[in-house]
N, C-alpha and C positions, 0 to 999 in steps of 0.2 A: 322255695319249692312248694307247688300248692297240693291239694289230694290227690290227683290223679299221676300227678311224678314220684310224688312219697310212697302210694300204695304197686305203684309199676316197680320201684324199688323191692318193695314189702314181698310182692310175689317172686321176683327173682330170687331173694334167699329165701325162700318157701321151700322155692325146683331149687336147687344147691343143696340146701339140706336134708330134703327126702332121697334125694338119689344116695347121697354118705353115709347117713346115719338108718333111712327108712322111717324117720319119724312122719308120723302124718305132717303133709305140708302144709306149715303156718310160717308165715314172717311176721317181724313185728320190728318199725322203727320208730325212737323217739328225737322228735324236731324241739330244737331251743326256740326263741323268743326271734331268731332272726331265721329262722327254718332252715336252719342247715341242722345234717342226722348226728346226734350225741352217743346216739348207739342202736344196735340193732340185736335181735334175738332171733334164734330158730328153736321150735320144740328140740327137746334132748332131753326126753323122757326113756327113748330107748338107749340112746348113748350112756346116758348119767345111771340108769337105770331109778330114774328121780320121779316120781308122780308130780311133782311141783317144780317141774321141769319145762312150763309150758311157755312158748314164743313172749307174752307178754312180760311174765317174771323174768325171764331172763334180761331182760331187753331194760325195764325198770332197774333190776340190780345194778347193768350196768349202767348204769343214767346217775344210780346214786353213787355210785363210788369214782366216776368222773367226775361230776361235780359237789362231791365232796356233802352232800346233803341228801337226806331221804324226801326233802321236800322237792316237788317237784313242779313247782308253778311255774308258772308261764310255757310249760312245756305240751308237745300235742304227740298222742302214743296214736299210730298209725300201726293196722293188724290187719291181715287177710279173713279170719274167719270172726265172730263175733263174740267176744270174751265168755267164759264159764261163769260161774260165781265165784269161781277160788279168786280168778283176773280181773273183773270184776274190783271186787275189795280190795284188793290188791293197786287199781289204779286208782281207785278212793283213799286209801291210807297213804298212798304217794302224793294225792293232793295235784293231780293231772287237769286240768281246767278242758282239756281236751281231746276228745275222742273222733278217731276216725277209722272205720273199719269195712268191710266189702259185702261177704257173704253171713248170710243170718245162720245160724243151727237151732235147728229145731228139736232139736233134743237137748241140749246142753247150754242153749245160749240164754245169758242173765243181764241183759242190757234190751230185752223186749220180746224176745221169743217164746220162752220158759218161764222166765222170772224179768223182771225190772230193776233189778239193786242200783243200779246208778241213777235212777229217775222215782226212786222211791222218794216219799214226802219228807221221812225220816235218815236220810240220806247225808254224811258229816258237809258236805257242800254238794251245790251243785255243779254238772259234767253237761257242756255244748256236747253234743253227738253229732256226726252225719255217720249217716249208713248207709250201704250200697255204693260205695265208688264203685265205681269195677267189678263188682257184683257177680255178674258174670264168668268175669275172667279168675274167681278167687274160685267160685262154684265149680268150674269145669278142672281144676286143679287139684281140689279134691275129690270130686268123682271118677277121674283118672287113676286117683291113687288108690283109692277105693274097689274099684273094677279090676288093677293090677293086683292089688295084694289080695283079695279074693281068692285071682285065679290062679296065685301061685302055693295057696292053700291046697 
């Protein structure tokens, strides 16, 4: 599966799971060594009623607990919006060799927007990034959601 199948994946349980639950839509899937998906995550921050409930964490837990280890090499975390700092450290304490993700946030994003933590100097290893697959198609997913739930304010 390469970026652009993984993240078309990623945004489909994005819309899945905003429509169910109403959480902002994030997907997040994580690819083994031979790139098929080991698991996937949607925010369920309003479901779990969890702050640390977010598309990546999810997605990770279930990664460790299928394969049996919190380590998580050789594996690549694929996400629609661009990790916070909780997601962030989170895919650095998993030990993710690879990052792939769509749209930037400019308020909350910690992988180049806001902050750097995974490209930091002091960083426990380093993370391959690409950003912007899809870019587009991750952005107009959450502006949609954004514009709806405003106007249902």
């Amino acid at each position: 599966m390469n970026n652009n199948e993984a993240m078309v994946l990623a945004i489909k349980l994005a819309e899945g799971a905003a429509a169910t639950s109403g959480d902002v839509p994030v997907g997040a899937i994580i690819l083994n060594s031979a790139g098929e998906v080991i698991s996937t995550g949607t925010n369920e921050r309003e479901l779990h009623s969890d702050p640390t409930a977010h598309a990546e964490i999810v997605a990770i837990r279930s990664a460790a607990e299928k394969t049996g280890s919190w380590r998580l090499d050789d594996h690549t975390l694929v996400v629609t919006l661009e990790p916070c700092a909780m997601c962030a450290g989170a895919i650095s304490q998993a030990r993710i060799p690879r990052l792939v993700f769509g749209a930037w946030d400019a308020k909350a994003g910690a992988v180049g927007s806001v902050w750097d933590v995974l490209r930091d100097p002091r960083s426990l290893h380093s993370i391959e990034i690409t950003a912007g697959v899809l870019e587009d198609e991750c952005s107009t997913l959450l502006k949609r959601f954004f514009e709806g739930h405003r106007e249902r304010k």
